[in-house]
C-alpha positions in Angstrom: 204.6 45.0 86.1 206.1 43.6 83.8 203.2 42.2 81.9 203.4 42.5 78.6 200.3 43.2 76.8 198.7 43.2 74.1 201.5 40.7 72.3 202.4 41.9 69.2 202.1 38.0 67.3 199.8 37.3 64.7 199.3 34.2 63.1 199.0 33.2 59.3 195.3 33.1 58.5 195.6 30.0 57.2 196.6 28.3 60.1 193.5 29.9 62.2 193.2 27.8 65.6 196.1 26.3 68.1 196.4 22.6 66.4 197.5 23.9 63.4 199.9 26.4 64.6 201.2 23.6 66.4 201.3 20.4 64.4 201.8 22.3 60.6 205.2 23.5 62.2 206.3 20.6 63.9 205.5 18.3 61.0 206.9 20.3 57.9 209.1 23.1 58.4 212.1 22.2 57.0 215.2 24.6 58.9 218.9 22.9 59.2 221.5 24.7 61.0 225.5 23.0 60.8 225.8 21.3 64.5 229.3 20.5 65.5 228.2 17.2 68.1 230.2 16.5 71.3 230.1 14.2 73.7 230.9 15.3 77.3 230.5 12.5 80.5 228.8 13.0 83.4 230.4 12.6 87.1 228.2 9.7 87.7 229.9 7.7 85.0 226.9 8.7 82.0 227.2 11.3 79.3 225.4 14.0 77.4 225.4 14.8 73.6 226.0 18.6 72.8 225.5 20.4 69.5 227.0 23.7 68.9 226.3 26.2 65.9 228.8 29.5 66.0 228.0 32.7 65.1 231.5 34.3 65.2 234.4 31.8 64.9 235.3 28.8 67.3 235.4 30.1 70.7 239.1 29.1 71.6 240.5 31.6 69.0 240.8 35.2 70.2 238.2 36.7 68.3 235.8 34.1 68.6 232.1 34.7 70.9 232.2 35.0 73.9 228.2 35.2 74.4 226.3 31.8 74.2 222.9 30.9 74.1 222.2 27.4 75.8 218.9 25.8 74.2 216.8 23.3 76.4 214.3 21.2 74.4 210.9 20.0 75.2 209.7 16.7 76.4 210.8 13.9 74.1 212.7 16.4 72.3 216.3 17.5 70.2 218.4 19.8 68.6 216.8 18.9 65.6 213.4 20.0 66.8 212.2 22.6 64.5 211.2 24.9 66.9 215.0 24.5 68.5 216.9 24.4 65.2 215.4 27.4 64.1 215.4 29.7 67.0 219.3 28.0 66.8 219.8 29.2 63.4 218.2 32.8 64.1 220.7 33.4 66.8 223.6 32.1 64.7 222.6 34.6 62.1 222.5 37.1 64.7 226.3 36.7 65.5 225.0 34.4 68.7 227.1 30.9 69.3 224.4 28.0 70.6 224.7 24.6 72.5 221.5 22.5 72.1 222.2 20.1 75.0 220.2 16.7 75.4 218.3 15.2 78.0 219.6 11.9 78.9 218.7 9.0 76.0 217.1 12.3 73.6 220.1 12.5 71.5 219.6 9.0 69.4 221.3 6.7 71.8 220.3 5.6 75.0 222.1 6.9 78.3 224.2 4.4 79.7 222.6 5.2 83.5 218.9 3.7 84.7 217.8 7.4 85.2 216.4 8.7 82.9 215.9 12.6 82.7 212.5 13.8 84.1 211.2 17.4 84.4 212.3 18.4 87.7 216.1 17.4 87.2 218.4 20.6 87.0 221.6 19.3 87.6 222.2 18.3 84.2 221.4 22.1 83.1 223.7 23.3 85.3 226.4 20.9 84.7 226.4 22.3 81.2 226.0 25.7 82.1 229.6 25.5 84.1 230.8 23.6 81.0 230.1 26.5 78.8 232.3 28.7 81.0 234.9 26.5 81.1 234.7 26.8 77.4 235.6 30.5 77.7 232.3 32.0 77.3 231.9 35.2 79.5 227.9 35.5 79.0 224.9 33.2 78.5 221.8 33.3 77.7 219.2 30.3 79.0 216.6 29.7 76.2 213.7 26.8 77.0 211.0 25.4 75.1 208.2 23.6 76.7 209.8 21.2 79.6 212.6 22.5 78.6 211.7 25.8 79.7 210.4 24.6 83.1 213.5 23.4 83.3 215.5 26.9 82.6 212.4 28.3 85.3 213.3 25.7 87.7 216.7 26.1 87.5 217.0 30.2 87.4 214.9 29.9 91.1 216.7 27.3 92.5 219.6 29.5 92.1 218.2 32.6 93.1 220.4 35.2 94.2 222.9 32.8 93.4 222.5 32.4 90.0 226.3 32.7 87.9 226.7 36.2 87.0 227.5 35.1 83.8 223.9 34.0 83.0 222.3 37.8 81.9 219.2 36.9 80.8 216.7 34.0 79.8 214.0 33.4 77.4 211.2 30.3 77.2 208.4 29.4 75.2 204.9 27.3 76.1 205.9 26.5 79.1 204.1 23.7 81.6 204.5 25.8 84.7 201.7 23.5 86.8 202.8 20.2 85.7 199.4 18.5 86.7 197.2 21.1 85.5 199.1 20.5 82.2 199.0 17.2 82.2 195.1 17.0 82.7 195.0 19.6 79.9 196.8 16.6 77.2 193.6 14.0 78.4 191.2 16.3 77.3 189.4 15.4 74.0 191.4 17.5 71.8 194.5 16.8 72.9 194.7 13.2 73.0 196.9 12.6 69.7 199.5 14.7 71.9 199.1 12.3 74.8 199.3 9.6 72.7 202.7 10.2 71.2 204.5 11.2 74.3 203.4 8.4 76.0 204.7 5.8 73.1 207.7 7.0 72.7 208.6 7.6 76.4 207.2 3.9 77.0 209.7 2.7 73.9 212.7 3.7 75.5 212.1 2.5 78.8 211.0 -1.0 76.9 214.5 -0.6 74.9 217.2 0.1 77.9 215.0 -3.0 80.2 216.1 -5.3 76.7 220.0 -4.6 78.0 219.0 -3.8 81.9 217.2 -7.1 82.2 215.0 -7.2 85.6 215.6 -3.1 86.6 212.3 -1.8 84.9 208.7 -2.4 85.7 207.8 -3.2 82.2 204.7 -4.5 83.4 203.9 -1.8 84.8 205.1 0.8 82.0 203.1 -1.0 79.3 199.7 -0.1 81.2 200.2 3.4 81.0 197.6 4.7 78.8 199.1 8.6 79.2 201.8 10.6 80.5 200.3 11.3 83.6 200.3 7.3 84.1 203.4 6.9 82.7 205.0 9.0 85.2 203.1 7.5 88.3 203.7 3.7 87.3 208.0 5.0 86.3 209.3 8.2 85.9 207.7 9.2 90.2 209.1 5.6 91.6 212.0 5.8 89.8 213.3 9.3 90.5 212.3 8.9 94.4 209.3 10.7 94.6 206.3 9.2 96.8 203.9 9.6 93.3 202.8 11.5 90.3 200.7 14.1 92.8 204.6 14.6 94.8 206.3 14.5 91.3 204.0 17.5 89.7 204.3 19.3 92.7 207.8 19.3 93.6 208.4 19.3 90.1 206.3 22.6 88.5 208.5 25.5 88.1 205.4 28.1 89.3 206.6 28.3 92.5 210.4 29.3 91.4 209.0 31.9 89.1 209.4 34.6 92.5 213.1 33.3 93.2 214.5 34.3 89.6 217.2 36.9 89.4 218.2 37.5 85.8 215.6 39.5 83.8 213.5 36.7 82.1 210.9 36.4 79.2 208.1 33.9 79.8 205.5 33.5 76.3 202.7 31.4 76.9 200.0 31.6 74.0 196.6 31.5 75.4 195.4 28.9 72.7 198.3 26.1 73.5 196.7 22.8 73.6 199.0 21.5 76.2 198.5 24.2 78.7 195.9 25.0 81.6 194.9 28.1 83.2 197.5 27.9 85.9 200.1 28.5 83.3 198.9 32.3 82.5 199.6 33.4 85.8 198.8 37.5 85.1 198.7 38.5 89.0 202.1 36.8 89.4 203.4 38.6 86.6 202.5 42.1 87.8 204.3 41.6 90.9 207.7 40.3 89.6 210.9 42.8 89.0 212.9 40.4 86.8 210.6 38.4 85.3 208.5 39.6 81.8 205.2 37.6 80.8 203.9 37.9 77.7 200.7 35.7 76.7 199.7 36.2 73.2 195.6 34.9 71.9 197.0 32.7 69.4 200.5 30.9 68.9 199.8 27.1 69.8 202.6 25.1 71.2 206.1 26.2 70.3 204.1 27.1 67.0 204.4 30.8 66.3 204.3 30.9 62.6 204.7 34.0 61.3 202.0 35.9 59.7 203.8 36.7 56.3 206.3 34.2 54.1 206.4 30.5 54.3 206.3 27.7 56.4 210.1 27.5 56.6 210.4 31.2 57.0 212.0 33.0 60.4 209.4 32.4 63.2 208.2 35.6 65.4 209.3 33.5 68.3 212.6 33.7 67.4 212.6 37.3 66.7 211.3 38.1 70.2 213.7 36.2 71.6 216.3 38.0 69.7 215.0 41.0 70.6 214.5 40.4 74.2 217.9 38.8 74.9 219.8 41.6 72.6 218.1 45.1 73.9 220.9 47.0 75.6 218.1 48.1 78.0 214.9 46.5 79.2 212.9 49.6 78.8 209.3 49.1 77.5 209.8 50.8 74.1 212.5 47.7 72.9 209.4 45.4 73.7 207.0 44.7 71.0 203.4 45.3 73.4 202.4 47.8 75.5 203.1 47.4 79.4 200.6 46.6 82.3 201.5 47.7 85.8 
């Protein structure tokens, strides 16, 4: 143990295959939640844009939170994501405070660095993280969303036994846990369209910041790319100091850190997620973990869950599980939605 099976998610029959439970959410639910946006800097002379929703009141008066759940979005990502805002605006409405951080240039202004962010960068996480508790917070909970939760994976290993106390538990959805067997997975057929748009808009910024960093960027280069897995051998490996896009993936894919985790964890993977290969369903791993909980429902597609009943814009079973899981006084299997496999 802990696998968690079978998964208690069912989609809308409407929205019958992974596509659609991927692309119908990402393209039309309509969710708002009332950010407050600051703007912290960096020790290496950059910053980071940070939106915060409160359950409870502000956390510097004495009855405010002192629980926070730090969101981590996907690739290309924002707070504004709907898969982020509402799992935000769940939590919030479940007494939680929030913090959807930004990568570096994801927040509607380019960083002022020539990094970047790329997948395999933590420090920025954890730079947050230690933010948060300067902020008076007393508990956290790590929430990630595609590379945002390889990110939270990565992170919660590198730690290990190490890992702040104050961090109790995490929680991540479709996550890319073998980089390069995910990123074979978005040059298959059906998958292209994804491919597609990351790579434009990843090759746009990099375009942009070489307009006012004239001579620093390998546009050349970057406009060649025909997908990400080009993309990031041609810039995002060279760049960040890794030999290539083989070293990248692999130093890069938070599989391996999986074992290392400390805090009881929630890892939910649907089976029919375009952007994800076999290697991410690892159920041997799973069975062998103490602190770590798979669950790896049929359908779901890629930080899709829609639920089966209500609309479109309605609470997503995502975002109940997570509630759920991060909540539960206990981890016993009765709080779980599933039935467990040792």
């Amino acid at each position: 143990m802990p696998l968690i099976a079978p998964s208690s998610y069912q989609p809308p029959a409407r929205l019958w295959n992974g596509h659609l439970q991927t692309i119908i959410p990402s393209l039309f639910r309509k969710v708002a939640v009332p950010y407050v946006r600051e703007r912290i800097d960096t020790p290496d002379d950059d910053f980071l844009d940070l939106d915060w929703a409160y359950g409870h009141q502000m956390p510097d008066s004495e009855s405010g939170s002192k629980t926070l759940a730090i969101l981590t979005h996907g690739l290309e990502g924002s707070s504004t994501s709907p898969y982020l805002v509402g799992m935000a605006k769940h939590l919030v409405q479940n007494g939680l405070d929030c913090l959807a951080w930004h990568y570096r240039s994801c927040s509607g202004e380019l960083n002022r660095q020539q990094r970047f962010y790329h997948i395999g960068e933590t420090g920025d996480l954890h730079f947050v993280i230690n933010y948060a508790l300067s902020k008076g917070y007393q508990h956290l909970y790590l929430l990630g969303f595609s590379a945002g939760g390889s990110v939270t994976l990565k992170y919660l290993g590198e730690q290990g036994e190490h890992t702040n106390p104050a961090i109790r538990k995490a929680v991540v959805f479709s996550v890319p846990l073998d980089l390069m067997g995910s990123a074979r997975r978005l040059e298959q057929w059906d998958s292209l369209v994804y491919n597609y748009r990351f790579n434009r808009t990843l090759k746009r910024k990099v375009l942009q910041k070489a307009e006012v960093m004239p001579g620093v960027f390998p546009t050349a280069q970057v406009r060649k790319a025909r997908s990400v897995r080009e993309f990031d051998n041609l810039f995002t490996a060279p760049m960040n100091g890794f030999r290539d896009v083989t070293d990248y993936y692999t130093r890069s894919s938070s599989l391996q850190f999986i074992p290392k985790i400390t805090v009881p964890t929630l890892i939910v993977n649907a089976r029919n997620d375009p952007f994800l290969s076999p290697e991410c369903f690892p159920t041997d791993l799973a069975r062998e973990l103490p602190n770590v909980w798979m669950e790896f429902p049929e359908q779901g597609g890629h930080c899709g869950f829609p639920p089966k009943e209500g609309t479109i814009n309605s609470t997503y079973w995502s975002e109940e599980r997570a509630a759920v899981f991060l909540t539960s006084p206990t981890l016993s299997p009765d709080r779980r939605p599933g039935q467990l496999i040792n």
